[in-house]
C-alpha positions as CSV (number, residue, x, y, z in Angstrom):
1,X,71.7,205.5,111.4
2,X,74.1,202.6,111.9
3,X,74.2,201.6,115.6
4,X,76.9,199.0,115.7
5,X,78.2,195.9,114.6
6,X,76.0,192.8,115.0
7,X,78.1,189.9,114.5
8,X,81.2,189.0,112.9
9,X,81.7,185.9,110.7
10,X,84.3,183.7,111.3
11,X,85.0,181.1,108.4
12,X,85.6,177.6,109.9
13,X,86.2,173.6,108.2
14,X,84.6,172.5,111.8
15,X,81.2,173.9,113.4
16,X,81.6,171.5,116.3
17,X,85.7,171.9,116.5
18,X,85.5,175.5,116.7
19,X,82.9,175.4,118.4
20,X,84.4,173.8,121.6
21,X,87.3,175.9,121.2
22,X,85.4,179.4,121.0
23,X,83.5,178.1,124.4
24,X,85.7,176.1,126.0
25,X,88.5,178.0,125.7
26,X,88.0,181.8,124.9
27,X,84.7,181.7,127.2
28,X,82.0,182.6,125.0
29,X,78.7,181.3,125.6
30,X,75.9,180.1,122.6
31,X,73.1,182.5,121.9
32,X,71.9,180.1,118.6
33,X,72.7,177.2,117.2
34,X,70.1,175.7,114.4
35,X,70.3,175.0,111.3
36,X,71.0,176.5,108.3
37,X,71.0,173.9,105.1
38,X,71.8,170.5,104.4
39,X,75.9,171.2,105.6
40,X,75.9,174.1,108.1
41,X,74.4,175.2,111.5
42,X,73.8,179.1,112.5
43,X,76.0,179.1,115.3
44,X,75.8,182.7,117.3
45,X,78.1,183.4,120.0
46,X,78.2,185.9,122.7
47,X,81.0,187.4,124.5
48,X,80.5,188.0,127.9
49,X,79.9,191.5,128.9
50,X,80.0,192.5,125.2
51,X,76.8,193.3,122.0
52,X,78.7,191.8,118.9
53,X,78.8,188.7,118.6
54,X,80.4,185.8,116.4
55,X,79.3,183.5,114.0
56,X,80.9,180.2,112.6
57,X,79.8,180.1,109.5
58,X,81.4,179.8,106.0
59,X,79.6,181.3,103.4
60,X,79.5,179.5,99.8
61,X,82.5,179.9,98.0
62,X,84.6,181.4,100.8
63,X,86.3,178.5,101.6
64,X,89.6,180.6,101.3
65,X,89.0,182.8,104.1
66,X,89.5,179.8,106.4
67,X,93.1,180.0,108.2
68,X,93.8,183.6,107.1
69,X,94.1,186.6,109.1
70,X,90.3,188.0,110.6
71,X,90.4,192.0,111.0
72,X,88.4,191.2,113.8
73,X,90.4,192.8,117.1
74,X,89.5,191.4,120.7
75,X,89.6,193.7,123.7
76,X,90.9,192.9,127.3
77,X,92.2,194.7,130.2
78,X,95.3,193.3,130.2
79,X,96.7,191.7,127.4
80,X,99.9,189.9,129.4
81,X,97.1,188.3,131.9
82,X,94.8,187.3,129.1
83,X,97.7,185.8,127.0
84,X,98.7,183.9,130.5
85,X,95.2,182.4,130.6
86,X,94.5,181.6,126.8
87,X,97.9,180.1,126.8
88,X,97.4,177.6,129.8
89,X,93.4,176.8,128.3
90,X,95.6,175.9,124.8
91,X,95.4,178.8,122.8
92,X,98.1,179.0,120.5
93,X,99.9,182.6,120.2
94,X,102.3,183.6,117.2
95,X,104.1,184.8,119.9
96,X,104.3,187.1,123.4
97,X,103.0,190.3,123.7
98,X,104.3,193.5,121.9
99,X,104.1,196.6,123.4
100,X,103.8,200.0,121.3
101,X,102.9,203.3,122.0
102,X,99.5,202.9,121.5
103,X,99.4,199.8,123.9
104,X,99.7,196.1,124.0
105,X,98.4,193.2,121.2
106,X,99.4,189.4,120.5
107,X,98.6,187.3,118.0
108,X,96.4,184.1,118.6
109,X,94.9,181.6,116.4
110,X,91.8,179.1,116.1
111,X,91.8,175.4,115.1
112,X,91.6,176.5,111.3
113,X,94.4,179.0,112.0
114,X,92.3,181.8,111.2
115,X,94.6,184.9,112.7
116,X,93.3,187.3,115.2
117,X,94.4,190.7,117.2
118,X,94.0,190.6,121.3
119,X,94.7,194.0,122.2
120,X,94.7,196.5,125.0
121,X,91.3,198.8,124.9
């Protein structure tokens, strides 16, 4: 049976942009990075504390996932504090925080402007 999800591809222009910013700024750390063909690396990245992990990697033809929105959802504790943080590293948010019923989310993007969810668990 299926066990879980063991990584999630993120479409980027950049290996070595996004790269940086997936480190430097959201605090992921490299599990592998080798390469793949003559264009692109495999780039694996872990999340602290988490199993799935990310790749940047643009498969061929799929160019025009780059800068769209990524159903992947991030988790935090809390999302005002995380926003605070991301947003002083440079991460750029479509906006605040929403709260809803269900909990809190905002909006942030990469350097390609691919579109992600940062929610409350």
């Amino acid at each position: 049976m299926i066990k879980g999800v063991k990584f999630i591809s993120i479409p980027v222009t950049d290996q070595d942009r996004a790269l940086s910013f997936y480190t430097e700024k959201l605090g992921f750390r490299v599990s592998t990075d080798q390469p793949f063909n003559g264009t692109q690396r495999w780039i694996e990245l872990a999340i602290p504390g988490a199993e799935t992990q990310l790749v940047l990697f643009t498969p061929e033809a799929q160019a025009d996932r780059i800068g769209t929105f990524n159903p992947a959802t991030f988790y935090c504790e809390n999302v005002q504090r995380t926003y605070e943080e991301l947003v002083a590293r440079g991460v750029v948010f479509d906006g605040p925080p929403e709260k809803q019923p269900w909990g809190s989310f905002a909006k942030f993007r990469d350097p390609d402007r691919n579109q992600f969810l940062l929610s409350s668990r």
